[in-house]
VOPA-633630 format. One line per 3 residues: their letters; for each residue x, y, z of N, C-alpha, C, CB. Coordinates in steps of 0.02 Angstrom, whole numbers. Glycine has a CB too. Layout:
a> X Y Z X Y Z X Y Z X Y Z; ...
END
This chain:
xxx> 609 -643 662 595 -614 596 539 -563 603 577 -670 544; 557 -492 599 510 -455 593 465 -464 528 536 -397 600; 400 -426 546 327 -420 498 357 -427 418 280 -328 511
xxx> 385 -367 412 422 -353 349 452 -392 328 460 -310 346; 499 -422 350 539 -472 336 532 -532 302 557 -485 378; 477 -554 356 421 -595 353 394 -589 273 365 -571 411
xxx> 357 -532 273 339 -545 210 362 -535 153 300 -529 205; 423 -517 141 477 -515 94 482 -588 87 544 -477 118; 502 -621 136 523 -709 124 457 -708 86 531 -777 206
xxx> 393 -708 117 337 -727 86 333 -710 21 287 -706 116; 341 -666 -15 326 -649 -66 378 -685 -117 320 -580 -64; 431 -718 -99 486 -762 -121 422 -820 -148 553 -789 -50
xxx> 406 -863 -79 377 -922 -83 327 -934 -105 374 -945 -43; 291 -868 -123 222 -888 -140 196 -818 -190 170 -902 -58; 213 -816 -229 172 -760 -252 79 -747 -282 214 -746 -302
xxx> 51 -822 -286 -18 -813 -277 -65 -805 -204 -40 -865 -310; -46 -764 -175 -58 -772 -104 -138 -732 -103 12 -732 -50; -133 -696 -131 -191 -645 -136 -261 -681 -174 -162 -575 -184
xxx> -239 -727 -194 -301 -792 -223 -323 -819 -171 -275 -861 -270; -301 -825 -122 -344 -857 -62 -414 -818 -32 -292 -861 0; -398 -735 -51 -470 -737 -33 -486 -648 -105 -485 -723 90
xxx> -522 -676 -127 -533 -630 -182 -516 -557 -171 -601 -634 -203; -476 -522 -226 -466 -466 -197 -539 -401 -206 -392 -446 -232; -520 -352 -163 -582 -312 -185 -557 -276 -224 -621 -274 -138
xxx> -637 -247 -298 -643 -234 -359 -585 -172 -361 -721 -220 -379; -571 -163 -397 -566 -46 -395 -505 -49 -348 -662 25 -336; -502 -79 -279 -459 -51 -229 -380 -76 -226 -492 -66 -165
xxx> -340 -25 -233 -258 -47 -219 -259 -84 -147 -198 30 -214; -188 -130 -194 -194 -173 -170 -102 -176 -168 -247 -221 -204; -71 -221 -112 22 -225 -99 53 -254 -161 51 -284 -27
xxx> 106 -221 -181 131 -255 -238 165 -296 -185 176 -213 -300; 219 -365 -214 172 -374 -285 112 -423 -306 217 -390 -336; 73 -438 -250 43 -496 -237 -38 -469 -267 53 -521 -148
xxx> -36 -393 -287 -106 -385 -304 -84 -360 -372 -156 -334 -255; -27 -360 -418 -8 -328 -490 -14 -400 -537 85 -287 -492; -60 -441 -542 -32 -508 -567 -26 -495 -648 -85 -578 -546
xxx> 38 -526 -655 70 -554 -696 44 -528 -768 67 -624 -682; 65 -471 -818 37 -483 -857 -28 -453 -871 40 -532 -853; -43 -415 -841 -119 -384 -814 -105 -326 -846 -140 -373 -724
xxx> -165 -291 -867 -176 -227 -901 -188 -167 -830 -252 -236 -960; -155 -126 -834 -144 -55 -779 -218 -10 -811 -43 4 -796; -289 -42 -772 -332 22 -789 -348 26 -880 -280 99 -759
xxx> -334 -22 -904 -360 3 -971 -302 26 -1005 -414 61 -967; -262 26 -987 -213 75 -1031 -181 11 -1060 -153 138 -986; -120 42 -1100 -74 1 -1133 -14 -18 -1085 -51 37 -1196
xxx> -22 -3 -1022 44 -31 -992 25 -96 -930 89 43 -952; 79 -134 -956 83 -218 -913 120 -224 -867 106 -278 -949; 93 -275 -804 157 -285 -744 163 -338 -758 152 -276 -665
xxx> 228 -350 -744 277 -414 -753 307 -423 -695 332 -409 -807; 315 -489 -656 365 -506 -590 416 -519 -610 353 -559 -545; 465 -483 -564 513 -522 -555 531 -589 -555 523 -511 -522
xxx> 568 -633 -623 565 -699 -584 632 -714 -553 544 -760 -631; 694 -665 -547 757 -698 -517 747 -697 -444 827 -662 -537; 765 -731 -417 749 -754 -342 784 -693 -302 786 -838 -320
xxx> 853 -661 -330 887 -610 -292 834 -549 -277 954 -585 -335; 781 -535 -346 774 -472 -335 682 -500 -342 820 -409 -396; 669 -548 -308 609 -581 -275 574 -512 -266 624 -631 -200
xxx> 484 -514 -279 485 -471 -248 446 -407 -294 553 -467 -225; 476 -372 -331 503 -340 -373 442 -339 -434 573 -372 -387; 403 -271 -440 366 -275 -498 375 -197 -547 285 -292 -472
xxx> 380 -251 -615 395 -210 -665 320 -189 -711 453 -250 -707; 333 -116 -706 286 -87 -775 313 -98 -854 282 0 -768; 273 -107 -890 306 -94 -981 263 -69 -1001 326 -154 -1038
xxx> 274 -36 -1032 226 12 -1096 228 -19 -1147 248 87 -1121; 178 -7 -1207 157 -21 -1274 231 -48 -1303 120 50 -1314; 260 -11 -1289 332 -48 -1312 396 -109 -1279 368 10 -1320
xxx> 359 -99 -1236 382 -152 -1195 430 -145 -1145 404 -195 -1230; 447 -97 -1160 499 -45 -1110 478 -45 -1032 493 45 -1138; 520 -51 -994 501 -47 -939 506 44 -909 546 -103 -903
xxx> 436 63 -873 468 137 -866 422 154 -773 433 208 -959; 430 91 -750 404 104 -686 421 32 -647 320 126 -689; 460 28 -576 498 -22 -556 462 4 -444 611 -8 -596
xxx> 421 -54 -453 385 -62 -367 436 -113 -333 288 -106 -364; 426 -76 -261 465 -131 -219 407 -170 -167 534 -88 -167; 416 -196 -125 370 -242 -93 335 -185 -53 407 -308 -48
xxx> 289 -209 -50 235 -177 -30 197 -100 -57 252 -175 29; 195 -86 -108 189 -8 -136 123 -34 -177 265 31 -192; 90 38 -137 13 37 -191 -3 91 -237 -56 40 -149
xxx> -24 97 -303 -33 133 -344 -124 120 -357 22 118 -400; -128 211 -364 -211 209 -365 -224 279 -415 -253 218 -270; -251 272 -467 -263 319 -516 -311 377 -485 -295 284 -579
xxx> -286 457 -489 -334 473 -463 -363 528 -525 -316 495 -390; -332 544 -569 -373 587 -620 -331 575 -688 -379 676 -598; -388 587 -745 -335 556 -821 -262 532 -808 -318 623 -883
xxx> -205 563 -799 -138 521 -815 -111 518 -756 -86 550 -868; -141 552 -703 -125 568 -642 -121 507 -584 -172 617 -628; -47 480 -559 -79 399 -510 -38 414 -440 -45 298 -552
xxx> -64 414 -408 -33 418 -322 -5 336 -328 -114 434 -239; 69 332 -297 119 280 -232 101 312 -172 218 281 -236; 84 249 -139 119 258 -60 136 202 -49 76 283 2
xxx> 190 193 -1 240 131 52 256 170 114 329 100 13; 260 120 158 280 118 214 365 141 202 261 47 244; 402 196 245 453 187 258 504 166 301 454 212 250
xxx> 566 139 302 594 110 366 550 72 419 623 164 402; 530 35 362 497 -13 415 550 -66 451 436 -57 375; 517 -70 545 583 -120 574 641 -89 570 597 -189 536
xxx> 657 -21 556 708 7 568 708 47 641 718 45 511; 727 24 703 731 50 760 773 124 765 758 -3 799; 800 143 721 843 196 740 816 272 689 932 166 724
xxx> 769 259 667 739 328 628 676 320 623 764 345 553; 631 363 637 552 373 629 534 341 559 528 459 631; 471 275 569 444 269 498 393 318 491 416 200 481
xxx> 382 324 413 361 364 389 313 323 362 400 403 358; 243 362 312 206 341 267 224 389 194 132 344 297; 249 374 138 271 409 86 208 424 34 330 370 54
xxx> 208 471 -8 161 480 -57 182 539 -116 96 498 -18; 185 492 -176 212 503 -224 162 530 -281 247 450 -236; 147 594 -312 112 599 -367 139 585 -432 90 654 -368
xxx> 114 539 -466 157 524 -551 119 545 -599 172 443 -576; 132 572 -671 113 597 -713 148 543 -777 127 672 -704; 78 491 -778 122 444 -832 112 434 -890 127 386 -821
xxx> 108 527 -927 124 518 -1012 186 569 -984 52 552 -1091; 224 579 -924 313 562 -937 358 508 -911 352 616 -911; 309 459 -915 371 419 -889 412 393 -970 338 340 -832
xxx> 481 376 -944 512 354 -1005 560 304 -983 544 411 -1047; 579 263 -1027 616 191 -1002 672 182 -965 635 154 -1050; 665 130 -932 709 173 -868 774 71 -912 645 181 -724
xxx> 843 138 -919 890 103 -950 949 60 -880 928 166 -1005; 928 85 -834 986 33 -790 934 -9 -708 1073 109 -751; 869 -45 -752 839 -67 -683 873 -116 -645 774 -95 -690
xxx> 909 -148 -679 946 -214 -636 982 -152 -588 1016 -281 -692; 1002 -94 -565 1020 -55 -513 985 -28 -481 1050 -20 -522; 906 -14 -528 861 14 -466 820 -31 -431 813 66 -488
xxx> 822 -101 -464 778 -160 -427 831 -177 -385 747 -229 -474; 891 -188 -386 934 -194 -326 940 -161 -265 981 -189 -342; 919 -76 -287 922 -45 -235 862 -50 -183 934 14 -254
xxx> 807 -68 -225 749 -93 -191 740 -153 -153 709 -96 -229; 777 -196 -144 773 -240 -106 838 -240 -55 762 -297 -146; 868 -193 -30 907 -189 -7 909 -110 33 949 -211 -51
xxx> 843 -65 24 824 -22 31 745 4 24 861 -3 6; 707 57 72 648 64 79 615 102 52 638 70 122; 658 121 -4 630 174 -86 579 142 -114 689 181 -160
xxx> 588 102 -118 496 54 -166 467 72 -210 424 47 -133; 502 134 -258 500 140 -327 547 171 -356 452 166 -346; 542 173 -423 604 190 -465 566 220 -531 658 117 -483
xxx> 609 267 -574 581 289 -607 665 313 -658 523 337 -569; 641 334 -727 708 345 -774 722 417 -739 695 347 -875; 658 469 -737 684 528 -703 644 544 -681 711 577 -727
xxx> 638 610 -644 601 647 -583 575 683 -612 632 679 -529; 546 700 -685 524 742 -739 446 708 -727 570 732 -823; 441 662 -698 372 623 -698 340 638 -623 385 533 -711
xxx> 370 647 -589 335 672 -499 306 730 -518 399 693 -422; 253 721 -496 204 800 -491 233 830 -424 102 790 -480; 199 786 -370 237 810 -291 231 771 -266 219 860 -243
xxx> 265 771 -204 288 699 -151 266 749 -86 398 661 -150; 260 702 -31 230 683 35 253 654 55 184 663 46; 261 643 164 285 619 178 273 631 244 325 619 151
xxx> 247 602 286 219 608 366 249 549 416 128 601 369; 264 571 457 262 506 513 218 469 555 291 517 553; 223 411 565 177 385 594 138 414 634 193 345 617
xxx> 68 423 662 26 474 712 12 412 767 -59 518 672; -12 447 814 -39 419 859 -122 409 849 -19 456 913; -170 358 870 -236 375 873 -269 435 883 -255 346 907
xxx> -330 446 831 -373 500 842 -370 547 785 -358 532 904; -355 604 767 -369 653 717 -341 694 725 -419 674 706; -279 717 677 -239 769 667 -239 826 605 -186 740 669
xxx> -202 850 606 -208 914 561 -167 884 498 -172 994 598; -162 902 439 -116 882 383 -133 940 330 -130 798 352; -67 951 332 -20 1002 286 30 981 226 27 1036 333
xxx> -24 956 180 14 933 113 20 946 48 5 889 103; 62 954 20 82 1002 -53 9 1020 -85 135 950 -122; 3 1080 -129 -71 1102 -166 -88 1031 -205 -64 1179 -232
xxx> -69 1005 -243 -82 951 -294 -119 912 -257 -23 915 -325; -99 877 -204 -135 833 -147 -210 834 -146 -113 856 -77; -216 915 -145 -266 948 -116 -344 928 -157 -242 1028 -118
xxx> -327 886 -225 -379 871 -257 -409 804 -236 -363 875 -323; -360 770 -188 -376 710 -173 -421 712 -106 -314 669 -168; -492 674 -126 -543 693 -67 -510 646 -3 -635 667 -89
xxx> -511 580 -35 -503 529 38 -454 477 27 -576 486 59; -386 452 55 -353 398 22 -351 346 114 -258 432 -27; -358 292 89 -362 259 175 -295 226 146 -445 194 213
xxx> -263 218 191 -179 188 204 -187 140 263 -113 256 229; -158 68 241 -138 34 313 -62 45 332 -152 -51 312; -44 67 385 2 75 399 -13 36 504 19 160 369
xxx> 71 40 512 88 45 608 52 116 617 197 52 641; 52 125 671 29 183 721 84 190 766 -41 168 763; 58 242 810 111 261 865 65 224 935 127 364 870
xxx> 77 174 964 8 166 1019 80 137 1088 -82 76 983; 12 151 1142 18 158 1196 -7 77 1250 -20 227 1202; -45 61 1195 -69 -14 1224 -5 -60 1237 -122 -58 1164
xxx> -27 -100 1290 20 -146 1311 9 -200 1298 33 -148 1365; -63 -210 1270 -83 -284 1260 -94 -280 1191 -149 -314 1303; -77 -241 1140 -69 -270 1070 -12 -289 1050 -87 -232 1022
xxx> -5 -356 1008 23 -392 981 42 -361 927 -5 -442 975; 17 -315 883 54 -262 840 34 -211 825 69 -276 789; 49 -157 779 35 -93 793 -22 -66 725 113 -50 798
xxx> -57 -102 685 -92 -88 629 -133 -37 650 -126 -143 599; -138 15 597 -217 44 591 -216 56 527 -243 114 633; -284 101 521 -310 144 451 -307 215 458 -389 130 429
xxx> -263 233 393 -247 310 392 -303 318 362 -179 342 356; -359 376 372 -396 414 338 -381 481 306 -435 420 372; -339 487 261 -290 549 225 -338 598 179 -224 512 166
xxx> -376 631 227 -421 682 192 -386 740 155 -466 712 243; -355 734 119 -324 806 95 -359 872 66 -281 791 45; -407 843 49 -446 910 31 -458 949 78 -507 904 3
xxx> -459 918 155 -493 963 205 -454 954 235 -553 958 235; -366 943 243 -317 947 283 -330 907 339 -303 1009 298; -362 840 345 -358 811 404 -346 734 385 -423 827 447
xxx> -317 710 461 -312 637 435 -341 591 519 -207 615 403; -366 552 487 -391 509 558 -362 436 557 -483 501 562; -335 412 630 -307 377 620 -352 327 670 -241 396 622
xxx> -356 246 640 -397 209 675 -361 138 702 -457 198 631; -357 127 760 -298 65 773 -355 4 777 -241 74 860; -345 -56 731 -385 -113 713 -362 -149 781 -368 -154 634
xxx> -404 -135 826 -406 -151 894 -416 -232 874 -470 -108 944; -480 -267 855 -494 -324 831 -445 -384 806 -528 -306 788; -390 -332 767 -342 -388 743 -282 -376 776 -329 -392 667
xxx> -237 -313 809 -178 -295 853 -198 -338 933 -174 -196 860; -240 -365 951 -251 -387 1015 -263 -457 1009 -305 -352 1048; -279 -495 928 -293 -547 917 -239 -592 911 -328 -545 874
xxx> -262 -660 910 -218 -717 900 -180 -720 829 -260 -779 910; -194 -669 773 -170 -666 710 -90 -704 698 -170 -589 693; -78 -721 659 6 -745 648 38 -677 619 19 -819 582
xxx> 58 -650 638 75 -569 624 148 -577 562 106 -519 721; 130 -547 495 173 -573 452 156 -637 404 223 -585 492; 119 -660 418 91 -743 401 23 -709 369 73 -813 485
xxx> -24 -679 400 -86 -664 409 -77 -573 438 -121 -727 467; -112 -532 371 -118 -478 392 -155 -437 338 -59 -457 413; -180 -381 358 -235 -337 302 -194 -308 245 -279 -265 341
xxx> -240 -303 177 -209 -290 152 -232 -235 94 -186 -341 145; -314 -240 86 -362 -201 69 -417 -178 118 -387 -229 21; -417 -100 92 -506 -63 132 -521 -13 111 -517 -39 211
xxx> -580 -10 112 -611 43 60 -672 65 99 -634 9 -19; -693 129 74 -765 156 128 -824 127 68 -773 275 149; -866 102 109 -925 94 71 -962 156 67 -968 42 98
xxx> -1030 138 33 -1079 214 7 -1095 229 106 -1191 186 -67; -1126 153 155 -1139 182 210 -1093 209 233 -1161 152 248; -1038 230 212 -985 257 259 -930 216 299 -1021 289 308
xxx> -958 157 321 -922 109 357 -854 75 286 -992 41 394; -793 74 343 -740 46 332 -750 -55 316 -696 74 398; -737 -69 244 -733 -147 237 -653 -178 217 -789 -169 172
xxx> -640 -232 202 -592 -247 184 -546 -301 190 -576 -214 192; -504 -331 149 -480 -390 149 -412 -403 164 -493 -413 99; -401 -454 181 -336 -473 190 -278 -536 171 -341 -470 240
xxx> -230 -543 181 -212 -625 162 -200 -649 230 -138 -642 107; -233 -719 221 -252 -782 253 -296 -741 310 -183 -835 282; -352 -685 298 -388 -679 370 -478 -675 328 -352 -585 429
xxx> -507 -670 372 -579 -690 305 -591 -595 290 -691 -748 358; -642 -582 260 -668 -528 232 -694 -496 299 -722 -544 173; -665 -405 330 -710 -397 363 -758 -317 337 -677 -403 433
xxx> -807 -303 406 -842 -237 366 -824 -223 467 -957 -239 308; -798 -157 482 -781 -112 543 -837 -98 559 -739 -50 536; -866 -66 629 -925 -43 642 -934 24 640 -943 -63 694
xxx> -937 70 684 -945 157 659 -882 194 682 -1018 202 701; -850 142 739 -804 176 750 -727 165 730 -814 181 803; -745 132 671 -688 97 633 -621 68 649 -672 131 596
xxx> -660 55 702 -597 0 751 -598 -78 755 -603 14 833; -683 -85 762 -684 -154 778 -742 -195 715 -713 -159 868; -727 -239 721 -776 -283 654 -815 -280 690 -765 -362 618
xxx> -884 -262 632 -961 -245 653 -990 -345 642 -1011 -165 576; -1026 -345 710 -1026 -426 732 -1111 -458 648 -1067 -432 870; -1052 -501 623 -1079 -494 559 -1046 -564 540 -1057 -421 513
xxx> -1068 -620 540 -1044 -688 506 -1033 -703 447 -1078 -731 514; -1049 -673 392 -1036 -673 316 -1051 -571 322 -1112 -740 254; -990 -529 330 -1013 -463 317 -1024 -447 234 -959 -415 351
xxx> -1061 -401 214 -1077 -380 157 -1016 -324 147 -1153 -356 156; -987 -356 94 -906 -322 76 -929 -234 33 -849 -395 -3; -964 -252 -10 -969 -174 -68 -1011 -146 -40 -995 -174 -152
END
Protein backbone atom coordinates (compact mmCIF):
# COMPACT_ATOMS: atom_id res chain seq x y z
CA UNK A 1 0.00 0.00 0.00
CA UNK A 2 1.49 3.09 -1.15
CA UNK A 3 1.78 6.58 1.13
CA UNK A 4 -1.35 7.86 -0.58
CA UNK A 5 -3.23 5.09 -0.37
CA UNK A 6 -2.39 4.67 2.93
CA UNK A 7 -3.80 7.68 3.81
CA UNK A 8 -6.94 7.64 1.95
CA UNK A 9 -7.76 4.29 4.02
CA UNK A 10 -6.71 6.56 6.91
CA UNK A 11 -8.84 9.22 6.48
CA UNK A 12 -11.82 6.47 6.17
CA UNK A 13 -10.88 5.24 9.79
CA UNK A 14 -10.20 8.02 11.59
CA UNK A 15 -11.03 11.38 10.81
CA UNK A 16 -9.89 13.12 14.19
CA UNK A 17 -6.39 12.38 13.52
CA UNK A 18 -5.08 15.88 13.58
CA UNK A 19 -6.19 16.08 17.49
CA UNK A 20 -3.36 14.13 18.41
CA UNK A 21 -1.11 16.85 18.27
CA UNK A 22 -2.55 20.44 18.09
CA UNK A 23 -2.69 21.96 14.88
CA UNK A 24 -0.66 25.17 14.16
CA UNK A 25 -2.67 28.62 14.48
CA UNK A 26 -3.15 30.57 10.86
CA UNK A 27 -1.39 27.61 8.91
CA UNK A 28 -3.10 25.27 6.13
CA UNK A 29 -3.46 22.42 6.92
CA UNK A 30 -4.55 18.56 4.53
CA UNK A 31 -8.09 18.30 3.99
CA UNK A 32 -9.83 16.76 5.34
CA UNK A 33 -8.34 16.14 8.66
CA UNK A 34 -7.55 19.97 9.28
CA UNK A 35 -11.38 21.44 7.81
CA UNK A 36 -13.29 20.13 11.01
CA UNK A 37 -16.66 19.65 10.77
CA UNK A 38 -18.75 22.56 10.78
CA UNK A 39 -16.07 25.21 11.27
CA UNK A 40 -16.28 28.78 10.07
CA UNK A 41 -13.72 29.44 6.74
CA UNK A 42 -11.76 32.69 8.16
CA UNK A 43 -14.67 34.59 9.46
CA UNK A 44 -16.76 34.44 6.68
CA UNK A 45 -20.14 32.89 6.25
CA UNK A 46 -19.03 29.72 4.63
CA UNK A 47 -18.91 26.06 6.53
CA UNK A 48 -17.07 22.65 5.90
CA UNK A 49 -18.95 19.69 6.19
CA UNK A 50 -17.46 15.86 5.76
CA UNK A 51 -18.33 13.60 3.90
CA UNK A 52 -20.14 10.99 5.86
CA UNK A 53 -20.82 8.13 3.04
CA UNK A 54 -18.04 5.76 3.33
CA UNK A 55 -17.85 5.56 -0.78
CA UNK A 56 -16.85 9.09 -1.11
CA UNK A 57 -14.78 8.95 2.46
CA UNK A 58 -12.62 11.54 2.43
CA UNK A 59 -14.32 14.28 0.74
CA UNK A 60 -14.84 17.94 2.08
CA UNK A 61 -17.64 20.12 1.36
CA UNK A 62 -17.91 24.07 1.42
CA UNK A 63 -21.62 25.79 2.00
CA UNK A 64 -22.32 29.24 1.95
CA UNK A 65 -24.84 31.36 3.99
CA UNK A 66 -27.28 29.41 2.18
CA UNK A 67 -26.24 26.30 2.58
CA UNK A 68 -25.43 25.52 -0.83
CA UNK A 69 -22.55 23.75 -1.44
CA UNK A 70 -20.16 25.81 -3.91
CA UNK A 71 -16.63 24.32 -3.23
CA UNK A 72 -15.90 20.31 -3.11
CA UNK A 73 -11.80 19.20 -1.71
CA UNK A 74 -10.38 15.90 -2.32
CA UNK A 75 -7.85 14.29 0.10
CA UNK A 76 -5.19 16.06 0.75
CA UNK A 77 -5.78 19.85 -0.69
CA UNK A 78 -4.83 22.99 1.19
CA UNK A 79 -6.54 26.30 0.98
CA UNK A 80 -4.84 29.53 2.33
CA UNK A 81 -6.41 33.07 1.98
CA UNK A 82 -4.13 35.35 0.51
CA UNK A 83 -5.90 38.86 -0.04
CA UNK A 84 -9.82 40.00 0.60
CA UNK A 85 -11.75 37.25 -1.53
CA UNK A 86 -8.73 35.99 -3.01
CA UNK A 87 -7.69 31.94 -1.67
CA UNK A 88 -4.85 29.80 -3.22
CA UNK A 89 -5.41 25.36 -3.58
CA UNK A 90 -2.59 23.37 -3.88
CA UNK A 91 -2.44 19.20 -4.06
CA UNK A 92 -0.13 16.97 -5.00
CA UNK A 93 -0.69 15.46 -8.46
CA UNK A 94 -0.55 11.76 -9.62
CA UNK A 95 0.63 10.78 -6.72
CA UNK A 96 2.02 6.80 -6.89
CA UNK A 97 1.30 7.11 -10.37
CA UNK A 98 4.55 5.49 -11.99
CA UNK A 99 3.82 6.31 -15.53
CA UNK A 100 3.50 10.34 -15.64
CA UNK A 101 5.51 13.05 -13.80
CA UNK A 102 3.84 14.23 -10.38
CA UNK A 103 3.22 17.51 -10.26
CA UNK A 104 2.51 20.19 -7.41
CA UNK A 105 -0.87 22.14 -8.62
CA UNK A 106 -1.91 25.74 -7.67
CA UNK A 107 -5.13 27.13 -8.07
CA UNK A 108 -6.17 30.95 -7.61
CA UNK A 109 -10.05 31.28 -6.47
CA UNK A 110 -12.06 34.36 -6.35
CA UNK A 111 -14.88 33.43 -3.84
CA UNK A 112 -17.60 36.17 -4.30
CA UNK A 113 -17.92 33.85 -7.72
CA UNK A 114 -18.33 30.83 -6.60
CA UNK A 115 -21.93 29.53 -7.13
CA UNK A 116 -23.62 26.18 -6.18
CA UNK A 117 -22.32 23.54 -7.64
CA UNK A 118 -25.75 21.38 -8.76
CA UNK A 119 -24.27 17.79 -9.61
CA UNK A 120 -21.51 17.09 -6.57
CA UNK A 121 -22.42 13.48 -6.07
CA UNK A 122 -20.30 13.49 -9.77
CA UNK A 123 -17.67 15.74 -8.82
CA UNK A 124 -17.02 14.02 -5.33
CA UNK A 125 -16.95 10.80 -7.29
CA UNK A 126 -14.59 11.96 -9.61
CA UNK A 127 -12.42 12.87 -6.77
CA UNK A 128 -11.89 9.84 -5.25
CA UNK A 129 -11.25 7.99 -8.16
CA UNK A 130 -9.04 10.74 -9.59
CA UNK A 131 -6.15 13.40 -8.65
CA UNK A 132 -8.29 16.67 -9.40
CA UNK A 133 -8.92 17.44 -5.59
CA UNK A 134 -11.30 20.12 -6.32
CA UNK A 135 -14.40 20.97 -7.92
CA UNK A 136 -16.13 23.92 -8.54
CA UNK A 137 -19.93 24.86 -10.45
CA UNK A 138 -17.63 26.82 -13.04
CA UNK A 139 -14.27 28.13 -14.06
CA UNK A 140 -15.75 31.80 -13.86
CA UNK A 141 -14.14 31.58 -10.25
CA UNK A 142 -10.19 30.65 -11.18
CA UNK A 143 -8.22 33.74 -11.31
CA UNK A 144 -5.09 31.51 -12.60
CA UNK A 145 -3.71 28.08 -12.17
CA UNK A 146 -0.09 26.68 -11.84
CA UNK A 147 1.54 23.81 -12.16
CA UNK A 148 5.30 22.54 -11.81
CA UNK A 149 6.91 19.27 -11.42
CA UNK A 150 8.55 17.84 -8.82
CA UNK A 151 12.39 19.56 -8.52
CA UNK A 152 15.26 18.13 -7.39
CA UNK A 153 17.16 19.66 -4.17
CA UNK A 154 18.52 23.16 -4.02
CA UNK A 155 17.06 26.36 -5.85
CA UNK A 156 15.52 26.89 -9.08
CA UNK A 157 14.09 29.49 -11.21
CA UNK A 158 10.04 29.77 -11.34
CA UNK A 159 8.03 31.21 -14.01
CA UNK A 160 4.45 31.64 -12.85
CA UNK A 161 1.31 33.42 -14.15
CA UNK A 162 1.31 37.60 -13.15
CA UNK A 163 -1.45 37.03 -10.37
CA UNK A 164 0.99 34.63 -8.48
CA UNK A 165 3.31 37.31 -8.50
CA UNK A 166 1.63 39.02 -5.37
CA UNK A 167 2.29 36.04 -3.38
CA UNK A 168 5.59 36.67 -1.28
CA UNK A 169 6.24 33.04 0.17
CA UNK A 170 3.94 29.77 0.11
CA UNK A 171 5.99 26.54 1.68
CA UNK A 172 4.41 23.23 0.17
CA UNK A 173 5.16 19.66 1.45
CA UNK A 174 5.47 17.75 -1.31
CA UNK A 175 8.07 14.28 -2.79
CA UNK A 176 11.17 15.64 -4.38
CA UNK A 177 13.19 14.28 -7.12
CA UNK A 178 16.36 12.69 -4.93
CA UNK A 179 19.24 10.71 -5.60
CA UNK A 180 19.74 9.18 -2.03
CA UNK A 181 19.76 5.57 -1.63
CA UNK A 182 19.25 5.46 1.93
CA UNK A 183 15.94 7.37 2.22
CA UNK A 184 13.00 5.62 3.07
CA UNK A 185 10.91 8.36 1.28
CA UNK A 186 11.07 11.26 -0.74
CA UNK A 187 9.51 14.40 1.47
CA UNK A 188 10.68 17.94 1.37
CA UNK A 189 9.63 21.69 1.68
CA UNK A 190 8.80 23.71 -1.36
CA UNK A 191 9.79 27.32 -0.68
CA UNK A 192 7.48 29.00 -3.63
CA UNK A 193 8.79 32.55 -3.69
CA UNK A 194 6.79 34.03 -6.43
CA UNK A 195 7.34 37.43 -6.07
CA UNK A 196 10.98 36.91 -6.83
CA UNK A 197 10.56 33.91 -9.23
CA UNK A 198 12.38 31.41 -7.15
CA UNK A 199 11.66 28.30 -5.36
CA UNK A 200 13.91 26.33 -2.90
CA UNK A 201 13.56 23.02 -2.34
CA UNK A 202 14.58 21.30 1.10
CA UNK A 203 14.63 17.33 1.50
CA UNK A 204 13.62 16.58 5.45
CA UNK A 205 16.72 14.54 5.63
CA UNK A 206 15.69 13.92 9.53
CA UNK A 207 12.47 12.21 8.73
CA UNK A 208 13.20 10.46 4.81
CA UNK A 209 16.21 8.48 6.54
CA UNK A 210 14.20 7.85 9.76
CA UNK A 211 12.43 4.94 11.26
CA UNK A 212 8.97 6.94 10.57
CA UNK A 213 5.88 4.53 9.59
CA UNK A 214 5.64 6.26 6.20
CA UNK A 215 1.77 6.81 5.56
CA UNK A 216 0.89 6.04 9.31
CA UNK A 217 3.09 9.00 10.51
CA UNK A 218 3.94 11.97 8.30
CA UNK A 219 4.20 16.04 8.16
CA UNK A 220 1.60 17.84 7.66
CA UNK A 221 2.07 21.59 8.71
CA UNK A 222 5.14 24.42 8.42
CA UNK A 223 5.41 27.70 8.56
CA UNK A 224 8.55 30.26 8.74
CA UNK A 225 8.82 31.86 11.98
CA UNK A 226 9.75 35.81 12.54
CA UNK A 227 13.62 34.06 13.05
CA UNK A 228 13.34 32.80 9.75
CA UNK A 229 13.72 29.16 10.69
CA UNK A 230 11.26 26.52 9.26
CA UNK A 231 8.70 24.86 12.29
CA UNK A 232 5.99 22.47 12.05
CA UNK A 233 3.68 19.67 12.73
CA UNK A 234 2.61 16.53 11.87
CA UNK A 235 0.26 13.42 12.51
CA UNK A 236 1.48 10.92 14.97
CA UNK A 237 5.22 12.64 14.89
CA UNK A 238 5.90 15.34 17.83
CA UNK A 239 6.24 19.20 16.95
CA UNK A 240 9.47 20.08 15.14
CA UNK A 241 11.52 23.66 14.59
CA UNK A 242 14.51 22.82 11.33
CA UNK A 243 17.88 24.39 11.90
CA UNK A 244 19.29 27.05 9.23
CA UNK A 245 19.57 24.79 6.75
CA UNK A 246 16.12 23.58 6.75
CA UNK A 247 16.80 20.11 6.52
CA UNK A 248 17.39 18.83 9.81
CA UNK A 249 15.55 19.42 13.34
CA UNK A 250 17.48 22.04 15.27
CA UNK A 251 18.62 19.65 18.46
CA UNK A 252 15.86 21.09 20.77
CA UNK A 253 13.74 18.68 23.30
CA UNK A 254 10.51 20.67 23.66
CA UNK A 255 11.27 23.13 20.31
CA UNK A 256 9.55 26.55 20.54
CA UNK A 257 6.81 26.17 17.70
CA UNK A 258 5.65 30.25 16.93
Amino acid sequence: MNSWTRARWTARSDMALFTINKPLAGVPGPSPWYYKEGSVLNKTRYRWEHEQSQTLAGITKLRNENGKIVLVLGLYCYLQKIYNSIYLIWYRSNPGNNTSPETIQFILLDFTKLTEISNYEEIAHNLTIKHINFGVNSNDCIVSEFSIRILSEGRHTLSAPKPFTQIKEVLVISDYLSQNEKERTHTAIYSFKFKTGVVEVYPQDWFNTNDYDIGYQWITQVKRRIDGRICGRGIRIPPFVLDKTSRLKKRSFLPKIV
